[in-house]
C-alpha positions, 0 to 999 in steps of 0.5 A: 108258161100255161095259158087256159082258155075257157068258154063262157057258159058254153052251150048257152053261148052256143045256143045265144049264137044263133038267137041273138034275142037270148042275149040279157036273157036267162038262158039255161040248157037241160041233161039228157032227157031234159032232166036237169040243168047244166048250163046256165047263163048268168042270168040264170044264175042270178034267178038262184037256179043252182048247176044240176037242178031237176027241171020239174023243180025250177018250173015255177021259176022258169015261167015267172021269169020266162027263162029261154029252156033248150035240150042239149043239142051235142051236134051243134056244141061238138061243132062248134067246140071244134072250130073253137079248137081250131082256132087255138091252135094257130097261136100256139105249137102245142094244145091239150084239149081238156074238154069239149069247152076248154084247153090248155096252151103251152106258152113256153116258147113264144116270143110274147114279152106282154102275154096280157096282149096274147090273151086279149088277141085269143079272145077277140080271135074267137070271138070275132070268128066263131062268136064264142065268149071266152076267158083266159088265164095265164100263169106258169102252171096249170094248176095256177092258169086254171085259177087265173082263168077263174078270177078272169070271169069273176074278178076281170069280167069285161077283160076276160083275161088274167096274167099271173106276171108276178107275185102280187098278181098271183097272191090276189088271185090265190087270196081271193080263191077257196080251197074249194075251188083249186082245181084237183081238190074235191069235196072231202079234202076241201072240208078237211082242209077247211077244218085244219085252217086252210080256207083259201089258196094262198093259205094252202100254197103256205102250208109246211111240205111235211104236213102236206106230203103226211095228210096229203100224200104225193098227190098233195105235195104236187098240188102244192108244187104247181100252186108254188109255180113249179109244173108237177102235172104233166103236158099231155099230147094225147088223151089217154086210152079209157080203161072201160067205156059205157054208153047208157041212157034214160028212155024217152019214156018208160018201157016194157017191151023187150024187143024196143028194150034190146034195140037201144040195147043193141044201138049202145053197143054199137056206140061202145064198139065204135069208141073201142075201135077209135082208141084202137082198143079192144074188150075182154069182157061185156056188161048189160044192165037194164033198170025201172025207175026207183023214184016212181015207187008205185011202180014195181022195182028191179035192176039187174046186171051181168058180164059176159067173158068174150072168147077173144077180146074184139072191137067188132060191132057184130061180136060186141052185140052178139054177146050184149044180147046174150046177156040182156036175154039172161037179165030181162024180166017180163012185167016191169016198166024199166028206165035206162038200159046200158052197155060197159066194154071192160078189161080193155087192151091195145088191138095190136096186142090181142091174142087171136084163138086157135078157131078163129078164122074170120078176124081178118074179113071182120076187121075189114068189114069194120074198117069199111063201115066207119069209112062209110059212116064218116063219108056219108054220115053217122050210122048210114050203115048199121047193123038190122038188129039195130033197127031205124025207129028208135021209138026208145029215143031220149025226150028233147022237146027244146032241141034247138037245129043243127045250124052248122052240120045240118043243111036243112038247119042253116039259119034263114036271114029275111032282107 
């Protein structure tokens, strides 16, 4: 048995959680650079403000409504998703965080007889001591216990909590779900199912094997096991290593000069040399890329990328800039106004597997730099140590104008209570 629990329309409860006056009122939360919405209250959402919606096209709504707009403040949510996270795991042996939101539960082996309570005591844990609104579903796999966790908002709302027991429960709960929305299904399999005659779950759980294995494959027959209650997905302890990790951002405004370009440049590999080394990864290969803005088509347009082969794979910050530089020197081209530049740390393999070069003498005293300056930076705060190259202005920096403060990892945020 799975049980997922779910926080409700996070970054709006994070920011409601500090501002009690936002509660009843529409709330949503911009994307980097306050470009689009991708969190919104129900309020919001009730206004027909739809997920991904550019800012500048709902400004009309935003004032009509006097909708509360914030920046994403990923300090304050990182936090806060911790201490969510935290709290799970004192009620069950095992946990798989999903994402900064949400997490799995394994429930096999608790001695739980009413498994509505267990979820109603999850619940009220979390938000009694982190102030949190959550959901949870309940179900034996979970495929299942993510869509309990749905019909937990949609259809149990001041419950918030939905325990597939038994077959009635579990046929409701998969009547009242489109294909769409089973999680595992996208876009394309969604409308190919829908022309077929599948249009909800409990449709697609009765579908023939033989049909699913032919027009689904594999992937298809174990989506079908776990909506039938059988675990075809595995439990997964640890999050798996990534393959390739890139750091990249819009600029606060548009910029030309080469020097401002190369320091973000240069920041975002450090950021992506940090990632390496805390999955224990190092990288073959470097790729930078540097773009204008496509949709200012006054302005003149180009986008140009490269890789770069490493001599030998490395995680180090020094050896991961030194080759991004390289390469943004080859691609940048003077006269352009450019949006975003990026960094990709490719071909990746486990850092106790590298093949050291013959030449290279300093990889010992490189490791041990590295290992110092993320002691440092863990001890006394992000980039407190840093390479030069990587500046301190950062006048490239993306635009926030309804950042909210870091209350609870800021000191000079904490909230201020007059008596």
């Amino acid at each position: 048995m799975y049980a997922l629990v779910d926080c409700n329309n996070f970054y709006v409860s994070c920011e409601r959680l500090f501002n009690p006056k936002l509660e009843g009122r529409p709330v949503i939360v911009l994307s980097n650079n306050d470009g689009c919405a991708i969190a919104r209250s129900e309020e919001a959402k009730a206004l027909g403000i739809d997920m991904g919606t550019p800012a500048f096209m709902i400004k009309e709504v935003i004032e009509k409504n006097e909708v509360a707009v914030f920046s994403s403040n990923y300090t304050l949510y990182g936090d806060l998703s911790d201490r969510v996270m935290k709290t799970l795991e004192g009620f069950v042996p095992r946990l798989e965080i999903y994402s900064i939101d949400e997490a799995f539960l394994d429930i096999h082996d608790l001695l739980h007889s009413d498994l509505l309570t267990l979820g109603m005591k999850i619940r009220n844990s979390i938000k009694q001591n982190i102030g949190i609104p959550v959901s949870v579903g309940i179900a034996p796999t979970k495929t299942l216990a993510k869509m309990a966790n749905r019909f937990a908002k949609k259809k149990r709302k001041e419950l918030g909590v939905h325990w597939a027991a038994n077959e009635r429960l579990t046929e409701e709960m998969l009547e009242s779900t489109q294909v769409e929305d089973v999680w595992g299904i996208g876009h394309q399999y969604s409308l190919f199912l829908k022309r077929n005659g599948f249009k909800t779950a409990l449709q697609l759980r009765n579908a023939p094997d033989e049909w699913i294995r032919k027009k689904m494959t594999v992937k298809g027959q174990r989506l079908l096991n776990e909506l039938r209650g059988i675990p075809a997905i595995e439990w997964e302890f640890e999050a798996q290593p990534k393959k390739n990790i890139c750091t990249s951002r819009s600029f606060g405004k548009l910029q030309s000069e080469k020097s401002e370009i190369k320091e973000a440049l240069c920041n975002y590999a450090a950021a992506c040399a940090l990632k390496l080394r805390q999955q224990s990864s190092c990288c073959k290969k470097v790729n930078v890329f540097v773009q204008t803005n496509p949709h200012k088509t006054e302005d003149k347009q180009y986008s140009g990328s490269i890789s770069i082969q490493l001599e030998t794979p490395s995680n180090n910050t020094t050896e991961i800039i030194k080759y991004a530089s390289k390469g943004f020197d080859i691609i940048f081209k003077e006269g352009y106004s450019y949006l975003k530049c990026g960094v990709i740390v490719m071909d990746l393999v486990p850092a106790d597997q590298v093949q050291g070069s013959l030449f290279a003498t300093k990889k010992n005293k490189g490791k041990m730099l590295m290992e110092t300056m993320d002691k440092v930076n863990r001890a006394l705060g992000k980039e407190i140590v840093r390479l030069a190259v990587q500046g301190f202005e950062k006048r490239y920096r993306l635009k926030a104008e309804h950042l909210s403060p870091c209350y609870t990892t800021n000191i000079n945020d904490i909230l201020k209570v007059r008596i």
